[in-house]
PQR file of N, CA, C, O and H, with PARSE charges and radii, in Angstrom:
ATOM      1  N   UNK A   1      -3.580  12.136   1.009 -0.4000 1.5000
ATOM      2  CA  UNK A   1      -3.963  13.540   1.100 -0.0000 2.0000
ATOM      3  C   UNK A   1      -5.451  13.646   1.402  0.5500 1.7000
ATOM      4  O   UNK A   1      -6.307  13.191   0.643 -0.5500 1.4000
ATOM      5  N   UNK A   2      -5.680  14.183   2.390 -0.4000 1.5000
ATOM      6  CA  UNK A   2      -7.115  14.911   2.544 -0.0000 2.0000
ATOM      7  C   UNK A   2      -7.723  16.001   1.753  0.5500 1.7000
ATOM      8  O   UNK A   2      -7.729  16.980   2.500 -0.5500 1.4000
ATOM      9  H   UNK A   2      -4.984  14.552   3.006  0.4000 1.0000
ATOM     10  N   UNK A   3      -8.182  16.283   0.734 -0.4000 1.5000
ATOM     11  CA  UNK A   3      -8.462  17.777   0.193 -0.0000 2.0000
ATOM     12  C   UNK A   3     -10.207  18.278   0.715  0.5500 1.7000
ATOM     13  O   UNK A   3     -11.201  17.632   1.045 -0.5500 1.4000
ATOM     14  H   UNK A   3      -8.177  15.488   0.127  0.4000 1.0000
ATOM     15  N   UNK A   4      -9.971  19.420   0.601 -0.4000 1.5000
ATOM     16  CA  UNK A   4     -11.065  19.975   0.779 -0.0000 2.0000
ATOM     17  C   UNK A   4     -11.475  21.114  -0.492  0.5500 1.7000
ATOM     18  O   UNK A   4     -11.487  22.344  -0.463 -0.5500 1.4000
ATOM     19  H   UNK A   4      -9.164  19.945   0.332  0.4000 1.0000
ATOM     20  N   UNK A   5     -11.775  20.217  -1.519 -0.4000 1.5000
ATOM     21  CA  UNK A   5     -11.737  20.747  -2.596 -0.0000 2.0000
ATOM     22  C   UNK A   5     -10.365  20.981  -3.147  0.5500 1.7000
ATOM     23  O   UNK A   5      -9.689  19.953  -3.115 -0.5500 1.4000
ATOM     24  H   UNK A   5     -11.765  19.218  -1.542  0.4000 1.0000
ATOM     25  N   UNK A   6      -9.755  22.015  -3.638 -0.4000 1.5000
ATOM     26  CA  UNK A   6      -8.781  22.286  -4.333 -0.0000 2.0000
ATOM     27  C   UNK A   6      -7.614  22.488  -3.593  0.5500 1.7000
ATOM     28  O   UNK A   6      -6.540  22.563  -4.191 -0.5500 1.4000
ATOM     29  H   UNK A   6     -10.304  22.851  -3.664  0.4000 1.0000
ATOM     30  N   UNK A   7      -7.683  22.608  -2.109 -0.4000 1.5000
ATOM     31  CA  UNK A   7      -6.731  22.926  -0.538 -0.0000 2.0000
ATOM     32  C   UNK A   7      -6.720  21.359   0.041  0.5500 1.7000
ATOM     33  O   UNK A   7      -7.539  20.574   0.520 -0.5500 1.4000
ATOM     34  H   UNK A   7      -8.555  22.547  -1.624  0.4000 1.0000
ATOM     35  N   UNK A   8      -5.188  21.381  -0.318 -0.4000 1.5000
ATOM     36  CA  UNK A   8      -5.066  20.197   0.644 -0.0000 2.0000
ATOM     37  C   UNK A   8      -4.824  20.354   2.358  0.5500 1.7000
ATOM     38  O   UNK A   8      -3.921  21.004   2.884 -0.5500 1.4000
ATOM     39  H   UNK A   8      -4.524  22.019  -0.707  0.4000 1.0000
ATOM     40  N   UNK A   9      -5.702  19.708   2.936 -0.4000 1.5000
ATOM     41  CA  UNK A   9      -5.974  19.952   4.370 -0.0000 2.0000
ATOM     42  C   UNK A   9      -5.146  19.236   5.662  0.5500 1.7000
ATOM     43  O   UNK A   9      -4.795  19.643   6.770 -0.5500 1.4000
ATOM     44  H   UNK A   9      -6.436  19.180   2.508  0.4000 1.0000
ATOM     45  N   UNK A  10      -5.006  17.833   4.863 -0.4000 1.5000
ATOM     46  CA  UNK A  10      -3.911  16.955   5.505 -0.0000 2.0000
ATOM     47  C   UNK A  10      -3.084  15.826   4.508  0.5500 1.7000
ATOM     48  O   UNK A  10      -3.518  15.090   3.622 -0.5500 1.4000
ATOM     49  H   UNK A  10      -5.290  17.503   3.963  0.4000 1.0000
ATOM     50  N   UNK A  11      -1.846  15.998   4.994 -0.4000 1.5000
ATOM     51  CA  UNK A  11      -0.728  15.381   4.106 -0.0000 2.0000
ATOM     52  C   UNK A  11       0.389  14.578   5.050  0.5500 1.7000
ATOM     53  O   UNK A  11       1.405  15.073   5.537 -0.5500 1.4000
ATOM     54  H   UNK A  11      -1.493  16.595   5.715  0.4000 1.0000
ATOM     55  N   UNK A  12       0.072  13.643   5.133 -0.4000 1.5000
ATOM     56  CA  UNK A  12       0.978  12.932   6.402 -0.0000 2.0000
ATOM     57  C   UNK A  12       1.160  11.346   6.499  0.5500 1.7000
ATOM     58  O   UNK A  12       0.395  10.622   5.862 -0.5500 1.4000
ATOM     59  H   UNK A  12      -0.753  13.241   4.737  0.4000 1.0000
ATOM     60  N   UNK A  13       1.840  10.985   7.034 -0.4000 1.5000
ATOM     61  CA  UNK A  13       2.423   9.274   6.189 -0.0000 2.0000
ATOM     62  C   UNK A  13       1.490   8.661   7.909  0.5500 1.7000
ATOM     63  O   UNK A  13       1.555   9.055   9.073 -0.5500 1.4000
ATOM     64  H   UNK A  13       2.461  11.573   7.551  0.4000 1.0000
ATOM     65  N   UNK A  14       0.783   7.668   7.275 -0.4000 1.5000
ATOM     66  CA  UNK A  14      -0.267   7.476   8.218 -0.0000 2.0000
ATOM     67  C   UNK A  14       0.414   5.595   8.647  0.5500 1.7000
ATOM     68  O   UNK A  14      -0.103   5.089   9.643 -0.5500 1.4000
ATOM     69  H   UNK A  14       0.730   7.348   6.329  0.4000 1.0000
ATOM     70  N   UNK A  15       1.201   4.965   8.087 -0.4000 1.5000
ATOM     71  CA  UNK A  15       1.240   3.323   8.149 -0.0000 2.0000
ATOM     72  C   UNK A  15       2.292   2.935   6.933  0.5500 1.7000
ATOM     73  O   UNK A  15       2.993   3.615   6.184 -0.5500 1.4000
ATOM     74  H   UNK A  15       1.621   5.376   7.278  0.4000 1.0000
ATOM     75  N   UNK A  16       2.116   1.827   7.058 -0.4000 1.5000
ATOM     76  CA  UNK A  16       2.791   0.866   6.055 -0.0000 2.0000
ATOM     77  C   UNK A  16       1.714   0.569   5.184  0.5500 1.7000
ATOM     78  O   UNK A  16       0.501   0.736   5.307 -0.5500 1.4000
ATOM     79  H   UNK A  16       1.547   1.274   7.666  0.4000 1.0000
ATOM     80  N   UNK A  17       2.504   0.030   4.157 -0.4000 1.5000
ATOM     81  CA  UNK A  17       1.785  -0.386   2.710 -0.0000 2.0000
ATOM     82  C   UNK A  17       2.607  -2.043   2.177  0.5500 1.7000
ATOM     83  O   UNK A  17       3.689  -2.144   1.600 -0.5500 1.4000
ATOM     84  H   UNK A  17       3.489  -0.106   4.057  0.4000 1.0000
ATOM     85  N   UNK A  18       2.043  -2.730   2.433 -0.4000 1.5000
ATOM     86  CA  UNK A  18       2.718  -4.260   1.336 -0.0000 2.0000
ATOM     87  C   UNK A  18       2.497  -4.673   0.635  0.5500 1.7000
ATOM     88  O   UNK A  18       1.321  -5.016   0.763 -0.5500 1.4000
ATOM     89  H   UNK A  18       1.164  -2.648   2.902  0.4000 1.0000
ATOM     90  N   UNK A  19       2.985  -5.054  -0.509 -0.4000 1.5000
ATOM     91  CA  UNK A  19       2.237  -5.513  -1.262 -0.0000 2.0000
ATOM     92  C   UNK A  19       3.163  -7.181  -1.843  0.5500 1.7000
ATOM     93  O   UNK A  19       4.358  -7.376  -2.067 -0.5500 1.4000
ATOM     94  H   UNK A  19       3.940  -4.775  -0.613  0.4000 1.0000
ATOM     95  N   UNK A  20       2.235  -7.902  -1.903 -0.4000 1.5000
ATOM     96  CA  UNK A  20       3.310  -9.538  -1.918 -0.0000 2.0000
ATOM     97  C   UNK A  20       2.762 -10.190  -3.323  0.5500 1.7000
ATOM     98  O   UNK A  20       1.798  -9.723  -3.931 -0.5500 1.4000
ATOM     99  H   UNK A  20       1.264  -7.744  -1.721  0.4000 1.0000
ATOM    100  N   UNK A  21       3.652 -11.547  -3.829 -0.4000 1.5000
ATOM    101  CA  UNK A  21       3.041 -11.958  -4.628 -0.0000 2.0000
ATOM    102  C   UNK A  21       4.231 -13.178  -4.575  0.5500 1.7000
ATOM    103  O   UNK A  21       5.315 -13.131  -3.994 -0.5500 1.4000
ATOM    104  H   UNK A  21       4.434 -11.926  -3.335  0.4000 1.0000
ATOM    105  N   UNK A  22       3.559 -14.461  -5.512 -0.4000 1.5000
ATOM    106  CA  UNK A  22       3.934 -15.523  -5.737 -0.0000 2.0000
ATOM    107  C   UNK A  22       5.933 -15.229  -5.856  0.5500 1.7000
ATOM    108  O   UNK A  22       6.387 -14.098  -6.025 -0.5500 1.4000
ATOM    109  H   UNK A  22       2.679 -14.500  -5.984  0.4000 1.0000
ATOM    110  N   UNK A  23       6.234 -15.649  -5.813 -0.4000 1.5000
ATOM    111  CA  UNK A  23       7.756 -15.643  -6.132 -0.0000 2.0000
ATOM    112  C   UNK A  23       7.637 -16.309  -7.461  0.5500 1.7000
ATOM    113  O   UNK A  23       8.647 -15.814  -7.961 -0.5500 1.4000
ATOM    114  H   UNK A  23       5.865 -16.568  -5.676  0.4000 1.0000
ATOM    115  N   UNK A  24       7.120 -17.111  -8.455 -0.4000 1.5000
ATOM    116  CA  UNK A  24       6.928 -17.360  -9.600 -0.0000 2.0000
ATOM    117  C   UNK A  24       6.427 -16.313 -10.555  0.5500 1.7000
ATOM    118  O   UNK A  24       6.452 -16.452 -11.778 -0.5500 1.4000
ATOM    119  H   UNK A  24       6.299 -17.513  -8.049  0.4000 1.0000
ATOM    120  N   UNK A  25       5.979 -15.275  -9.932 -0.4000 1.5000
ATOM    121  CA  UNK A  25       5.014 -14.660 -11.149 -0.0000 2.0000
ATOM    122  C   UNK A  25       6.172 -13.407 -11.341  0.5500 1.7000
ATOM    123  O   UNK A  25       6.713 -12.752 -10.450 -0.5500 1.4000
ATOM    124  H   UNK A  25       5.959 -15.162  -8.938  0.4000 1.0000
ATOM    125  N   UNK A  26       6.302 -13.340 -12.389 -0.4000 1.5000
ATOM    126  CA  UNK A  26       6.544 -11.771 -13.102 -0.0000 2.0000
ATOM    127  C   UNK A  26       6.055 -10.852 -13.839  0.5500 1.7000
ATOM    128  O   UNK A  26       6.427 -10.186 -14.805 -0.5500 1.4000
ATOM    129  H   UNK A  26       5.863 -13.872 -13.113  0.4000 1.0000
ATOM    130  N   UNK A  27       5.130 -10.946 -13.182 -0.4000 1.5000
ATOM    131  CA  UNK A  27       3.429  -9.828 -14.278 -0.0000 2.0000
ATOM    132  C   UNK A  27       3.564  -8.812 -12.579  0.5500 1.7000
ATOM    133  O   UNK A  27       4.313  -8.782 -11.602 -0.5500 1.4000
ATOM    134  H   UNK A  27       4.828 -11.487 -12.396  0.4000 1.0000
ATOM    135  N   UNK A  28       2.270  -8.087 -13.090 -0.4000 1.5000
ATOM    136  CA  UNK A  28       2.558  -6.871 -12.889 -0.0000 2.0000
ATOM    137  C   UNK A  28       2.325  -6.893 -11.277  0.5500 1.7000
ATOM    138  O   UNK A  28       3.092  -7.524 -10.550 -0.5500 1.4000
ATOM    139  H   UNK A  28       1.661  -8.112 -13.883  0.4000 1.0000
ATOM    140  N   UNK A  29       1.064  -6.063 -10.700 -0.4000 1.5000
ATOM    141  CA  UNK A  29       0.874  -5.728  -9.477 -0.0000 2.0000
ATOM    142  C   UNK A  29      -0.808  -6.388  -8.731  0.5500 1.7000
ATOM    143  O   UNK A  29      -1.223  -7.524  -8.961 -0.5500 1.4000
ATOM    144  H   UNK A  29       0.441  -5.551 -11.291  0.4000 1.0000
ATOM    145  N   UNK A  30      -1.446  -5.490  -7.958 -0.4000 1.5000
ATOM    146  CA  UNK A  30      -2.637  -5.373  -7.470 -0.0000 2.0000
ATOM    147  C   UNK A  30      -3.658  -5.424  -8.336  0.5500 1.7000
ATOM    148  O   UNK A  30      -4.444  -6.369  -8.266 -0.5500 1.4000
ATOM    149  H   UNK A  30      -1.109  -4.568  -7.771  0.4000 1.0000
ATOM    150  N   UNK A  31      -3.828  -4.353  -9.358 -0.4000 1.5000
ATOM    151  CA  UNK A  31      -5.143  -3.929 -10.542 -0.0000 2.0000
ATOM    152  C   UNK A  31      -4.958  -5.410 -11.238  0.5500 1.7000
ATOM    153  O   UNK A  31      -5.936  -6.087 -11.554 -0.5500 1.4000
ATOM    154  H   UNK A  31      -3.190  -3.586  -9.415  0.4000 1.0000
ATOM    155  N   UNK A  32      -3.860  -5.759 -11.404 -0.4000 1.5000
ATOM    156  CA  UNK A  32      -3.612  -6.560 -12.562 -0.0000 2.0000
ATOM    157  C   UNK A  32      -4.371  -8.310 -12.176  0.5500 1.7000
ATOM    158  O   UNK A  32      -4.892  -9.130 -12.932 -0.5500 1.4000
ATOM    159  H   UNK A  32      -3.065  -5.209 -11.147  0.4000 1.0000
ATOM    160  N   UNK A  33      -4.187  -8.327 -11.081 -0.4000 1.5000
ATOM    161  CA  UNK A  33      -4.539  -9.762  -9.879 -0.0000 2.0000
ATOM    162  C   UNK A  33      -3.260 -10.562 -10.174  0.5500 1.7000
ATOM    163  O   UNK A  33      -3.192 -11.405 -11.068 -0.5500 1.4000
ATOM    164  H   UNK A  33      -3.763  -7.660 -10.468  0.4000 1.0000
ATOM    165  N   UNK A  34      -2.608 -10.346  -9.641 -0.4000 1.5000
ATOM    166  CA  UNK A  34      -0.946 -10.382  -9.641 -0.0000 2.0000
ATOM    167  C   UNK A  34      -0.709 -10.615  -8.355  0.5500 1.7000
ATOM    168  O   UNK A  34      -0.255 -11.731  -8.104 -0.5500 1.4000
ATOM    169  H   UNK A  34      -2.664  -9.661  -8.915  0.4000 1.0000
ATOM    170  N   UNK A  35      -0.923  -9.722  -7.263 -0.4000 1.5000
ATOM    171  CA  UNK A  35      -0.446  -9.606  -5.800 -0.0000 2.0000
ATOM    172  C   UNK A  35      -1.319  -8.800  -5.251  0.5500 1.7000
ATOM    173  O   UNK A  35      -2.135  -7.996  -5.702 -0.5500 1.4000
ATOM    174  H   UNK A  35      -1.292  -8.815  -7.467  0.4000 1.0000
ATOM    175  N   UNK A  36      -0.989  -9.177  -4.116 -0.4000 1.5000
ATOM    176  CA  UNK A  36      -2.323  -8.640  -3.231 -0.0000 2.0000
ATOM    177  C   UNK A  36      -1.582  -7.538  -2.085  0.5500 1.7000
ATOM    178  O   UNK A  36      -0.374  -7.376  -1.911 -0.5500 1.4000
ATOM    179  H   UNK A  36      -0.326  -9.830  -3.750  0.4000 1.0000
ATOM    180  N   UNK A  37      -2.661  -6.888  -1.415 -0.4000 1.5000
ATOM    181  CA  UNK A  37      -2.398  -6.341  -0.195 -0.0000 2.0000
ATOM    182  C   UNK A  37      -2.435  -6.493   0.988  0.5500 1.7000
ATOM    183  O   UNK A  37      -3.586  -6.640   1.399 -0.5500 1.4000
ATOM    184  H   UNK A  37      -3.643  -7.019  -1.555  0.4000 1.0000
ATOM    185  N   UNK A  38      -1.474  -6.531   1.936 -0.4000 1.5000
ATOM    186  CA  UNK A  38      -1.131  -7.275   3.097 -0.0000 2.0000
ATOM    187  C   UNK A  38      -1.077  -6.267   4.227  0.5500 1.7000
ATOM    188  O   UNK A  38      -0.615  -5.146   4.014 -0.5500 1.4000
ATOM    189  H   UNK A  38      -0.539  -6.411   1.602  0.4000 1.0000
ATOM    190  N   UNK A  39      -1.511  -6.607   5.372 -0.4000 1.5000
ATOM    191  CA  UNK A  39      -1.118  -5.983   6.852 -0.0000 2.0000
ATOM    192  C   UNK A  39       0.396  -6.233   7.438  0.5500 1.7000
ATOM    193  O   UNK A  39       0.705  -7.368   7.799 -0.5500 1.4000
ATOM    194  H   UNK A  39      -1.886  -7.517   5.545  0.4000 1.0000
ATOM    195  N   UNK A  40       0.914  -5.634   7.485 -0.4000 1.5000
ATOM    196  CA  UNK A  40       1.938  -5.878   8.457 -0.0000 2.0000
ATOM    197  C   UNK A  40       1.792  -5.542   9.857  0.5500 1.7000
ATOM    198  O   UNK A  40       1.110  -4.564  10.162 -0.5500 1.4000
ATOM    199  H   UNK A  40       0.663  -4.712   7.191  0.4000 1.0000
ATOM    200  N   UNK A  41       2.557  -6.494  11.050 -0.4000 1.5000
ATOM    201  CA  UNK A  41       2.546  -6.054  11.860 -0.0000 2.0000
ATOM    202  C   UNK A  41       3.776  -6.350  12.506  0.5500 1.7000
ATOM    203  O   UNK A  41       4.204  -7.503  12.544 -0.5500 1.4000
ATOM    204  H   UNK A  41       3.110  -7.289  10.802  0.4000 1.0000
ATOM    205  N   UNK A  42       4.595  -5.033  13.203 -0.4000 1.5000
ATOM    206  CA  UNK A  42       5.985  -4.814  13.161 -0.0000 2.0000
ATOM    207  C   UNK A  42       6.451  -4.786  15.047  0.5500 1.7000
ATOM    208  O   UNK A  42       6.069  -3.900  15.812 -0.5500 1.4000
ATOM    209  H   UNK A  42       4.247  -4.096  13.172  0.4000 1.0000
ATOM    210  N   UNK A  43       7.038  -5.578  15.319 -0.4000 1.5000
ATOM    211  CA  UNK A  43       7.423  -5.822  16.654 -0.0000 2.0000
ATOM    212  C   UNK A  43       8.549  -5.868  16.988  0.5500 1.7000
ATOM    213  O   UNK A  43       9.361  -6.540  16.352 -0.5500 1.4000
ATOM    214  H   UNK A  43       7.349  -6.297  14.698  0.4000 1.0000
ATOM    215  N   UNK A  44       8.888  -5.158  18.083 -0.4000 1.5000
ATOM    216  CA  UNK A  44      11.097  -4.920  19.051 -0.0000 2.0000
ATOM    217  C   UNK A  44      11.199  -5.929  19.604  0.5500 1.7000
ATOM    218  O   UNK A  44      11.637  -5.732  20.738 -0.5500 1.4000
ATOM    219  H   UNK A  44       8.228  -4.612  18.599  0.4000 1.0000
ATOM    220  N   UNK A  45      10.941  -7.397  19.310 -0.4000 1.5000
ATOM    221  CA  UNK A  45      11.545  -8.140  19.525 -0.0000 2.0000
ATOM    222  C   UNK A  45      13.252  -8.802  19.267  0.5500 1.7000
ATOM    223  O   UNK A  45      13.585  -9.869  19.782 -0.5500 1.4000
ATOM    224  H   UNK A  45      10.585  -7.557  18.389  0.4000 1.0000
TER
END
């Protein structure tokens, strides 16, 4: 969300989001240093 103060100005799904981690670990996420954040890049092959 974009706000401009208390008015949100823009609201719109901009990309992908990934997030990966060890296949061993079962703790939590990102904040935690658990798994990280990844680029994807998606091809019609």
């Amino acid at each position: 969300n974009c706000r401009n103060k208390d008015k949100v100005v823009i609201n719109s799904q901009c990309g992908y989001l990934m997030r990966t981690k060890v296949s061993s670990s079962n703790e939590g996420g990102v904040a935690a240093g658990f798994a990280v954040l990844d680029s994807i890049l998606l091809t019609d092959e």
